[in-house]
C-alpha positions in Angstrom: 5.9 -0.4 -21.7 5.6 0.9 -18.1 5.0 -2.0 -16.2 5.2 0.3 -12.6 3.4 3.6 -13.2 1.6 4.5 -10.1 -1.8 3.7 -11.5 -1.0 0.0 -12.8 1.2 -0.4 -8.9 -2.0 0.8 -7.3 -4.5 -1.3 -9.2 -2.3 -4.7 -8.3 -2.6 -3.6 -5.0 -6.3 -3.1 -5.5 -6.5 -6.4 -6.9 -5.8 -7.9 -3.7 -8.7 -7.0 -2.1 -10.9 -9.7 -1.3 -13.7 -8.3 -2.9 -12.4 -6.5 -6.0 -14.2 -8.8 -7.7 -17.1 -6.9 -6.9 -15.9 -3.4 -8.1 -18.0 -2.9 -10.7 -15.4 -1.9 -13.7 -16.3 1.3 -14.2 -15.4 2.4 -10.6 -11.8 0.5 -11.0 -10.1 3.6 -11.8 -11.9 5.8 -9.7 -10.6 3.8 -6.6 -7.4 4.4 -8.0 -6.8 7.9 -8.3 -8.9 8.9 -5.7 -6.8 6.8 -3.4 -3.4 8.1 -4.5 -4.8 11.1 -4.5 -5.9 11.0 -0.6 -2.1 9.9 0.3 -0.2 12.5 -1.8 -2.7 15.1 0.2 -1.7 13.7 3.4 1.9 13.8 2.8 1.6 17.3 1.1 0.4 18.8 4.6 3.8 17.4 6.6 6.0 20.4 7.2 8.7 17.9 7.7 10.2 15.0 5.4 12.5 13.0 7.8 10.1 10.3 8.9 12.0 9.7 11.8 11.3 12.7 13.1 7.9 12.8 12.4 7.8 9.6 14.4 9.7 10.7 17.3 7.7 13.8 17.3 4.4 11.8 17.2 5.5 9.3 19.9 5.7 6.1 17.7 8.2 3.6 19.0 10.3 2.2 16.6 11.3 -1.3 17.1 13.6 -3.8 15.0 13.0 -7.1 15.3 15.6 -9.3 14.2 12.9 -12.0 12.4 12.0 -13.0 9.5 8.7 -11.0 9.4 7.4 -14.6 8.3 3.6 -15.2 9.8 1.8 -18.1 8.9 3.6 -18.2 5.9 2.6 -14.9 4.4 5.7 -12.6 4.7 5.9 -8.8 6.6 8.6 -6.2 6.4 6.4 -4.2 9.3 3.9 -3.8 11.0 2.1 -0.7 12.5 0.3 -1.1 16.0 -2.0 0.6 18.4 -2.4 -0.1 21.9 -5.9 0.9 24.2 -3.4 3.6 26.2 -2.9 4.6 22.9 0.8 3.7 22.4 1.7 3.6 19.0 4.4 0.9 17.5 6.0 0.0 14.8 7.8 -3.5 14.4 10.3 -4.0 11.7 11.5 -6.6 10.6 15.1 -6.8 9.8 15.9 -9.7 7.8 12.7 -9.5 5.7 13.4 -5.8 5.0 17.2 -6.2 4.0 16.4 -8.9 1.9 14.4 -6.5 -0.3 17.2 -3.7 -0.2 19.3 -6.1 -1.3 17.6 -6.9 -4.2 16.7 -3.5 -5.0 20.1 -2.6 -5.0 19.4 0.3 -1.6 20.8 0.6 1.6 19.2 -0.7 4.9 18.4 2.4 5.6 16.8 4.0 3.1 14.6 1.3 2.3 13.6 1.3 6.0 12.9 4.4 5.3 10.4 3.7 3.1 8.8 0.9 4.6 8.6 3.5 8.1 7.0 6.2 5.6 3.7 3.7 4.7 3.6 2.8 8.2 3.4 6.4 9.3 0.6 7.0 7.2 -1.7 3.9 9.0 -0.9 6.2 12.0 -2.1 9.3 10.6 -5.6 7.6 9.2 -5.9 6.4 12.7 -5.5 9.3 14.3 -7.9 11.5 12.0 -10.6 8.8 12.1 -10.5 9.2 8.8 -10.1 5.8 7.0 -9.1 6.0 3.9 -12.0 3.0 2.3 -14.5 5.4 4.1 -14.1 7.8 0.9 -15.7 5.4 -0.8 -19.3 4.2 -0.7 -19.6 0.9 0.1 -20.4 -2.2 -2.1 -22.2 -5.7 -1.8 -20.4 -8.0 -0.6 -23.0 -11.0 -0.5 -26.7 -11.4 -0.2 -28.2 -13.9 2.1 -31.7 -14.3 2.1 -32.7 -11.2 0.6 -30.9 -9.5 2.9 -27.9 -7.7 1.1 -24.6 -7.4 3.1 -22.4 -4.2 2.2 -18.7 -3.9 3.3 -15.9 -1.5 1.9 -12.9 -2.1 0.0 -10.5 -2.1 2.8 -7.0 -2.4 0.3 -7.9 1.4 -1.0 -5.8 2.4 2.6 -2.9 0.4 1.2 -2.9 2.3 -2.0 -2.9 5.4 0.1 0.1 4.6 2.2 1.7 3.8 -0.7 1.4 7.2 -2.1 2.6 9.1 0.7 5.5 7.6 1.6 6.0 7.8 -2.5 5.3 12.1 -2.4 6.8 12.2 1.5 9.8 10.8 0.3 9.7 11.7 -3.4 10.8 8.5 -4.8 10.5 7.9 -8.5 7.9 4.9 -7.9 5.3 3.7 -5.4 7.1 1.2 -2.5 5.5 -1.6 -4.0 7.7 -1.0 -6.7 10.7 -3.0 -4.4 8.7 -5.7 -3.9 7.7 -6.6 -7.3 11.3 -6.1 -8.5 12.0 -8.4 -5.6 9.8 -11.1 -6.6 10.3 -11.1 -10.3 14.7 -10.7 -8.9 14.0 -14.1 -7.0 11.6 -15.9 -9.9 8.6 -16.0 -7.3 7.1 -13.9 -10.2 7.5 -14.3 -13.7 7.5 -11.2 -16.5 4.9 -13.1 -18.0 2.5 -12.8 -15.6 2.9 -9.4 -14.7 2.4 -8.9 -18.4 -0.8 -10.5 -18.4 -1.7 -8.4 -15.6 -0.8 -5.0 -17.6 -2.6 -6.5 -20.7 -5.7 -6.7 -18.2 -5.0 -3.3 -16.8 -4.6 -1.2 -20.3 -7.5 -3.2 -21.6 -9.7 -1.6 -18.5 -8.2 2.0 -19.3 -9.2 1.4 -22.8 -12.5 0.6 -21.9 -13.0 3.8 -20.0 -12.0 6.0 -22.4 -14.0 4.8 -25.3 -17.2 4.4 -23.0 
């Protein structure tokens, strides 16, 4: 059983979203593969695959903090920002990051690598004005007197950066591969869950098919 093909990787990411509840099912995959899609594209059109010299060449500061990444007790291994001068940053976070090398069995480097790569891409969305959720139309997100609110489904440019840095850097699995081999490594994650969460997943891929 592939637990961490790119599609099932991408649609736990999806599920993250704060209103994929509202996805109507027969969109689910759609989301997916049009978002992986739109990162693999974006990393197909970059001449060169060293990320840190696309970031030098793009004027992105690189800088290495030496905490924990920990914020209000949800926990970062970067962070990508932009200032109104239009300097561009990005903050990793050591201790956070070599935890999950460590556990994935990959040097410091490499896996900062990786985490740089997803980063980059935030940077090139920016930059084209060209947000990835955009692609999609958006949904309702509540309805208050009649009135019907509509927002999009914001965790589509997380599947995205995902897939560059996967096709930039041609790994054999998306980079939230590392962290779900780091949770399930540390026990914050059992098998059993993320089994229940494939049985969901396969059961929606079944569903398209036949319909």
């Amino acid at each position: 059983m592939d637990y961490f093909s790119d599609e099932f990787l991408a649609y736990l990411e999806l599920k993250q979203d704060m209103l994929f509840h509202k996805i109507p099912e027969e969109n689910i995959l759609y989301y997916i593969d049009e978002s992986l899609n739109i990162g693999a594209n974006f990393a197909a059109k970059k001449q060169s695959k060293d990320i840190f010299t696309l970031c030098q060449e793009s004027d992105i500061q690189i800088k290495e903090e030496k905490h924990d990444g920990v914020f209000f007790k949800v926990q970062m291994r970067a962070q990508f920002e932009s200032d109104r001068k239009g300097n561009h940053k990005v903050y990793l976070y050591e201790k956070s990051i070599a935890q999950l090398a460590k556990a994935n069995q990959l040097g410091l480097k490499e896996m900062k690598k990786i985490i740089l790569a997803h980063e980059f891409f935030h940077y090139l969305e920016e930059k084209s004005d060209d947000q990835v959720y955009d692609h999609f139309a958006p949904i309702e997100s509540a309805k208050i007197l009649g009135f019907s609110q509509k927002a999009h489904i914001r965790r589509t440019s997380e599947v995205a950066a995902n897939a560059f840095a996967k096709c930039l850097l041609k790994l054999k699995h998306l980079p939230s591969y590392y962290d779900y081999h780091y949770l399930l490594s540390t026990k914050q994650l059992s098998t059993q869950e993320i089994e229940e969460e494939y049985a969901q997943f396969t059961s929606l891929k079944r569903m398209q098919i036949n319909s």
